[in-house]
C-alpha positions, -999 to +999 in steps of 0.1 A: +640-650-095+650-617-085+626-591-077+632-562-094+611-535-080+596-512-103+600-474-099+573-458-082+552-433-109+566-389-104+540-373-082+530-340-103+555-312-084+532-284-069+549-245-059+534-226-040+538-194-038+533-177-005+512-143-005+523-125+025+557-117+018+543-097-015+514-082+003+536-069+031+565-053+004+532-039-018+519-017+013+552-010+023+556+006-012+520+021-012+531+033+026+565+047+007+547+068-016+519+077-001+545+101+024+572+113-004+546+127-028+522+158-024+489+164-037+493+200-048+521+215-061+516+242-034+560+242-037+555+257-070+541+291-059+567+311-050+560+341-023+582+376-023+585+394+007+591+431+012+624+436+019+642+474+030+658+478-004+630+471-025+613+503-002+603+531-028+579+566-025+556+556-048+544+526-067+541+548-101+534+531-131+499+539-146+473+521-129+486+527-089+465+557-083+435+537-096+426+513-067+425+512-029+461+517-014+474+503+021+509+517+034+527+488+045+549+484+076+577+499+052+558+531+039+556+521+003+515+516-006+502+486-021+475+477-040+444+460-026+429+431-045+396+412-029+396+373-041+362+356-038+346+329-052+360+331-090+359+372-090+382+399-082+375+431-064+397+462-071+392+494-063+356+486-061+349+469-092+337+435-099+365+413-126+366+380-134+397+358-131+410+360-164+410+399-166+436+393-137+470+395-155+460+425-176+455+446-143+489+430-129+504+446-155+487+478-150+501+483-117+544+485-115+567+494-141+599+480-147+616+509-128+593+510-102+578+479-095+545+479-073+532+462-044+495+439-042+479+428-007+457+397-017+425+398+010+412+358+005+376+359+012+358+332+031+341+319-004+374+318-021+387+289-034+428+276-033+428+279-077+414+316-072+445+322-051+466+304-074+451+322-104+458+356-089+496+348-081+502+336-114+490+369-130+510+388-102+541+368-108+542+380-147+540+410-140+559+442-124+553+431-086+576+439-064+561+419-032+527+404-027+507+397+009+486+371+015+461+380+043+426+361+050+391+380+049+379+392+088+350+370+105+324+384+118 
C-alpha cells in the first residue's frame, strides 16, 4: 500500500509592514515644510525708498502743513506719524487705527506725492505697523521710513 502523504494544512500568511521607513519619509516632509514656508507674509509689504528724482520743494497737498515735518537726508520734509499700541500720533493728536487711511490720503496729491516717517514705539505691535503701511500704500506716498522709538 502506498503511502500517500497528505498535504500539510496553509499557515494563515501574515505582512508586516515596517514603520520606520514611513516615520523617517513623514519628518523628512514635516522637516521639508517646516523650512520652505513662512509664518507671516512679511514678503507682502512692500517698502519705497527715497530716491533723487522723486526729490521735490514741498510735499503740498492739503494736509502737509498740518503735522510735525522732518527734512530728510534729501531736503524734501516728511510727515511724522507715532505708532503705539493700536493708536496713532500725528501732529500731536491721539487716532485710532482705522482713521489711518483717511489721513494717508490727506497728505500727497497726485502731482506731488508726500513723504511719512513711521516712529514704532516700544508698545507697538507688528499688525499696528502693518495697518499703517497698508493705509500709506493707498494713498499718495511717495516714500515711507520705518525707524524704532529711542530707549531711555
Amino acid at each position: 500500500m502506498s503511502a500517500r502523504r497528505q498535504p500539510l494544512p496553509e499557515r494563515p500568511r501574515r505582512y508586516r509592514i515596517a514603520l520606520t521607513p514611513l516615520a523617517d519619509a513623514m519628518f523628512q516632509l514635516l522637516i521639508f515644510f517646516m523650512l520652505t514656508t513662512s509664518l507671516t507674509p512679511y514678503s507682502l509689504i512692500t517698502l519705497k525708498s527715497v530716491s533723487d528724482d522723486a526729490v521735490q520743494e514741498d510735499t503740498g497737498g492739503p494736509g502737509a502743513g498740518d503735522g510735525p515735518s522732518q527734512a530728510n537726508s534729501t531736503g524734501t520734509a516728511a510727515t511724522i506719524w507715532e505708532i503705539g499700541n493700536d493708536i496713532a500720533r500725528i501732529a500731536g493728536q491721539t487716532y485710532g487705527m482705522d482713521q489711518l487711511a483717511d489721513l494717508a490720503l490727506a497728505i500727497g496729491t497726485q502731482d506731488q506725492p508726500g513723504q511719512v516717517v513711521l516712529q514704532v514705539g516700544l508698545e507697538a505691535r507688528v499688525q499696528d505697523v502693518a495697518f499703517a503701511l497698508e493705509a500709506l500704500e493707498n494713498a499718495n506716498i511717495d516714500a515711507v521710513q520705518i525707524t524704532r522709538e529711542a530707549t531711555q
